[in-house]
N, C-alpha and C positions, 0 to 999 in steps of 0.2 A: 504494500500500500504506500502511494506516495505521501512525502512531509505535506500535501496541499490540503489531501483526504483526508489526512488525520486530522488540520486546524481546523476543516471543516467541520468534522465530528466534533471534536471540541465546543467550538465554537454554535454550535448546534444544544449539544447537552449545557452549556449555561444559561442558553438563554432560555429553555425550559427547567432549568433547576432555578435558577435566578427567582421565579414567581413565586415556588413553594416555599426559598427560604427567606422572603418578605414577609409571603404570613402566618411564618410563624414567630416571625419577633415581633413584639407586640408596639403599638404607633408611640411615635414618640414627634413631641413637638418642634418645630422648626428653632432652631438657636437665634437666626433673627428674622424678623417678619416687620414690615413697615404698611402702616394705613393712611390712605389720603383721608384727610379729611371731608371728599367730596359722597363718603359712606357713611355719614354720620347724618344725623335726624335730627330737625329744629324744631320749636314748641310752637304753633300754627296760629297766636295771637301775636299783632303786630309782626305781620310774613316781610313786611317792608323794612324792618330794621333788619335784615339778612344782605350781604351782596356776596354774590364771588368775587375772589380777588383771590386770587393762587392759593386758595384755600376757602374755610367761611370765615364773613368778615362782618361783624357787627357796627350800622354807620348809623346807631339811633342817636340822635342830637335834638338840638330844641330845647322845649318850654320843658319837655318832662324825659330828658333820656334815662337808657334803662340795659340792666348786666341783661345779657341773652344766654343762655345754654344752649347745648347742643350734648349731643348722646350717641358715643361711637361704640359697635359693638366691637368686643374683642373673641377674633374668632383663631380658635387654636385645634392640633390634629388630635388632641385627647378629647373634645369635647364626646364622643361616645366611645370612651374607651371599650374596644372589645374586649371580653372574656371577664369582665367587671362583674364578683360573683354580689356585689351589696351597692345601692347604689348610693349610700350615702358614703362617697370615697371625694379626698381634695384631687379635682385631675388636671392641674395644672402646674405640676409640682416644678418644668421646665422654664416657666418666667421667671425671672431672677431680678428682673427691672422693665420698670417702665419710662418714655421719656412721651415727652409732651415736646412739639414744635410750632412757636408762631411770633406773633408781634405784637407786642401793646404797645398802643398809642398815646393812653392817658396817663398824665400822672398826677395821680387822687392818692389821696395818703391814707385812706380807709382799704379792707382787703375787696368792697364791693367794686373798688376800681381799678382792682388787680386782675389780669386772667387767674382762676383757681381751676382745679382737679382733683377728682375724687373718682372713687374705684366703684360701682354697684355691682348685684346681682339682683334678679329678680329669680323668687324659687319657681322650681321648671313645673309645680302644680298653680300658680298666678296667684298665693294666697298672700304674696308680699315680699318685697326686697327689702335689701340690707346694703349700705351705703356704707364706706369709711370716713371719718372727717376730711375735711379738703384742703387741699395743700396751693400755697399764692405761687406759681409759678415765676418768679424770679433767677437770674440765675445771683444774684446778692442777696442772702437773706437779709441783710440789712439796709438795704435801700428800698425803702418805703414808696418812694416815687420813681419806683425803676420804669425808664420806656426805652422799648429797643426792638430787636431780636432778641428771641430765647430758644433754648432747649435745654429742659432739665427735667430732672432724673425726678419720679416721684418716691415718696420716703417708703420705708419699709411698712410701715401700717397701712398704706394702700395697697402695696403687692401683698402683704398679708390678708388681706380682705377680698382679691380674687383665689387667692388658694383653700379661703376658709367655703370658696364654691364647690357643692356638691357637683357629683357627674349631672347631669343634665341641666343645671339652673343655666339661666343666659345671664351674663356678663357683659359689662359696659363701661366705658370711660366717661363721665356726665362731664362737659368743661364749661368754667365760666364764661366769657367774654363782656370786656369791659366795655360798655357806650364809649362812642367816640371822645377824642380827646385831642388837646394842643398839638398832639404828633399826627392825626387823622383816624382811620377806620384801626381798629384790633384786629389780628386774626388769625383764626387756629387753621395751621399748615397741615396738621397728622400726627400721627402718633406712632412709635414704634416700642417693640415688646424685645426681649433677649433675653 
């Protein structure tokens, strides 16, 4: 048999062993994953304080402006873990961190006219979620009136609070954004997980 036959064969039997021994190792989550923020969900009163701009951008100003959220979901390969014999199991044991990217505009020295973040789940039977405290996304803690770009890492009691997610609850990043301000529009770019 020539050396051609053989690679062939070879080359043959991996790629039909290659499938079986995928599943048998059980899923495991991407080490990093990035979300535009054009996958995230705004709250549908005042739909005119929203604009695109290389992400969502909050440009409510005026007589009465106002912080806007928005709700990305965070979607990962464990979310049904196979061969899962109990399903109240944490399955997201592989995020290690979260960062948050975008721009604020305002600088208000209150945390309402900061971008903030916080980690939720809603249980996967709709009888109520669970939020972490929210974190002002600066990359100074100490600057009160920070405007700029940002990206920064959220604290471990937020990544602890999507870990504290059972297998099937949905998951989510709730972010604030600040009303416009001296710098112009806020606005959240995306978020990524690792």
């Amino acid at each position: 048999m020539s050396t051609l036959s053989l690679l062939k064969r070879a080359a043959i039997g991996l790629s039909v062993a290659a499938p079986v021994v995928m599943a048998i190792l059980p899923g495991t989550a991407s080490a990093y994953r990035a979300y535009p923020a054009a996958g995230c969900t705004y709250e549908t009163d005042y739909v005119g304080d929203y604009v695109w701009s290389l992400g969502i951008a909050n440009q409510s100003s005026g007589i009465s402006p106002r912080a806007r959220n928005i709700r990305c979901p965070i979607i990962d390969d464990n979310s049904g873990a196979p061969g899962a014999t109990t399903s109240n199991v944490s399955w997201r044991p592989a995020v290690s961190s979260i960062y948050v990217t975008g721009y604020d505009g305002n600088n208000g020295t209150s945390d309402y006219y900061n971008a903030q973040a916080t980690v939720c789940y809603v249980f996967r039977e709709g009888t109520g979620s669970s939020c972490s405290t929210p974190k002002v996304l600066r990359p100074i803690a100490t600057d009160v009136t920070f405007t700029g770009p940002f990206q920064v890492a959220l604290d471990a009691a937020q990544v602890n609070k999507l870990k504290e997610a059972w297998q099937g609850d949905y998951s989510y990043v709730q972010i604030q954004i600040p009303h416009n301000g001296p710098l112009g529009n806020s606005a959240i770019y995306g978020y990524s997980t690792y």
